[in-house]
TORKOL-4160 file (C-alpha; in steps of 0.2 Angstrom, whole numbers, padded with zeros to 4 digits, m for minus):
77
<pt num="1" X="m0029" Y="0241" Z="m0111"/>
<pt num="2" X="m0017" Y="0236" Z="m0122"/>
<pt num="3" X="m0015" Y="0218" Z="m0121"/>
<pt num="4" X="m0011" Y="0204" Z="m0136"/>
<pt num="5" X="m0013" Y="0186" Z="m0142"/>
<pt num="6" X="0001" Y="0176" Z="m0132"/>
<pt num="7" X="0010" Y="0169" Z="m0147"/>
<pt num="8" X="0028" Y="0163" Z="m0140"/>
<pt num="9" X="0036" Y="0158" Z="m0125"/>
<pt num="10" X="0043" Y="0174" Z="m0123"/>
<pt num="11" X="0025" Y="0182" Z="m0125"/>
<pt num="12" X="0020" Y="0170" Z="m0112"/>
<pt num="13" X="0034" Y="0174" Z="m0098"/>
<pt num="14" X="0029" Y="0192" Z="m0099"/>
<pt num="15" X="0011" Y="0189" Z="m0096"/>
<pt num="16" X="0013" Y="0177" Z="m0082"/>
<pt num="17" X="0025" Y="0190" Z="m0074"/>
<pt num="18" X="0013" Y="0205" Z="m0078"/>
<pt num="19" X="0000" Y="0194" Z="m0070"/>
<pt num="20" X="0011" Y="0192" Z="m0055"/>
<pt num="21" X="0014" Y="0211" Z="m0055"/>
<pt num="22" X="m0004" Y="0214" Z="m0055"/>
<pt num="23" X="m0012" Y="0203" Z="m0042"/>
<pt num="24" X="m0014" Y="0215" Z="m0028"/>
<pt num="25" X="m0024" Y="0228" Z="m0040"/>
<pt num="26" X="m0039" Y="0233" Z="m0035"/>
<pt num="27" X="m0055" Y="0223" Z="m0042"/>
<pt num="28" X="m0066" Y="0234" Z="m0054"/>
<pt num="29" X="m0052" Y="0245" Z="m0059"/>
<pt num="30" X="m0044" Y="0243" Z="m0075"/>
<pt num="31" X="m0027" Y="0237" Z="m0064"/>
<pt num="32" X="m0040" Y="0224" Z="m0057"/>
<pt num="33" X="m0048" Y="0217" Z="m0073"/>
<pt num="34" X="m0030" Y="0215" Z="m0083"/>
<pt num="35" X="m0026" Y="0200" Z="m0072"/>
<pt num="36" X="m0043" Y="0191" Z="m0076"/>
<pt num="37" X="m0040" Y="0195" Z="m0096"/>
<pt num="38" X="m0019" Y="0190" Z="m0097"/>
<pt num="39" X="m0023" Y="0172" Z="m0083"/>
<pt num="40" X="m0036" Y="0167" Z="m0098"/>
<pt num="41" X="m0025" Y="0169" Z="m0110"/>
<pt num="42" X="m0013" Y="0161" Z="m0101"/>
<pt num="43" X="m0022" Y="0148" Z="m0099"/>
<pt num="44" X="m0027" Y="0145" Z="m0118"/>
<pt num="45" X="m0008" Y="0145" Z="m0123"/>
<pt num="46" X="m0006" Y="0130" Z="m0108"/>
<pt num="47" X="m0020" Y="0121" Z="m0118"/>
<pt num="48" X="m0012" Y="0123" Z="m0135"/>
<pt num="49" X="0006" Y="0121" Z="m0130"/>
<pt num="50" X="0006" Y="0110" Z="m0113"/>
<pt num="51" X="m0010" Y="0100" Z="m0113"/>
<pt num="52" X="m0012" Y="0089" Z="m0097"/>
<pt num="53" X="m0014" Y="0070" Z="m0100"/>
<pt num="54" X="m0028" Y="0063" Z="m0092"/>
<pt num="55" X="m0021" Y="0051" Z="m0078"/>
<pt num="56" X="m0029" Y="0034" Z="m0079"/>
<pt num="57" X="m0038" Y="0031" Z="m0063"/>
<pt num="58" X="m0030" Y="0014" Z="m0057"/>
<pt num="59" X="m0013" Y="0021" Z="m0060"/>
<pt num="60" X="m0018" Y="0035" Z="m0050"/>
<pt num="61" X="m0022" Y="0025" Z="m0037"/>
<pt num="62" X="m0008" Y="0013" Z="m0037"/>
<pt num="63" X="0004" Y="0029" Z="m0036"/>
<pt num="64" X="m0006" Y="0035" Z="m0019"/>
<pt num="65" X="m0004" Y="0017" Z="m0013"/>
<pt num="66" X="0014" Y="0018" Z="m0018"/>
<pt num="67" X="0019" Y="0037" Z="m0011"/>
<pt num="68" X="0009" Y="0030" Z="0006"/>
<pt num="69" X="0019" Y="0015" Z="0007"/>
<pt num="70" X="0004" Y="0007" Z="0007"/>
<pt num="71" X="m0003" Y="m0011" Z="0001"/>
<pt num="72" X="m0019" Y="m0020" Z="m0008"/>
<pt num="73" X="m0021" Y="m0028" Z="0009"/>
<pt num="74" X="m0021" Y="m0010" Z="0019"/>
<pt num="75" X="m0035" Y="m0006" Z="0008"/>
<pt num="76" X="m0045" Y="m0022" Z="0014"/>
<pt num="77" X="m0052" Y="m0015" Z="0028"/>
């Protein structure tokens, strides 16, 4: 298996496509793990190079109400 640290965004394209590529490999075969090994590190160079921010809770809240067309007063009940 002949895999490497994702170091670009160029590195990172081709590993999510090989991911893609390799989804319908059979679990336990060495087609099968290669997903499991490129999605983790796919996911550390998300972490280091698009972290998510934390969404405060009232905000989150305020932008259901809003998307819902919703009011404080609808939340009363």
């Amino acid at each position: 298996m002949d895999i490497r640290p994702i170091r670009t965004e160029e590195d990172y394209q081709a590993a999510l496509r090989e991911v893609e590529s390799l989804m319908a490999a059979e679990f336990g075969t060495p087609e099968g793990d290669r997903p499991d090994v490129l999605a983790t590190l796919v996911e550390a160079y998300e972490a280091k190079h698009s972290p998510m921010e934390v969404a405060d809770p009232v905000e989150a809240i305020k932008f259901q109400m809003d998307q819902k067309g919703l009011t404080v007063k609808d939340l009363e009940r």
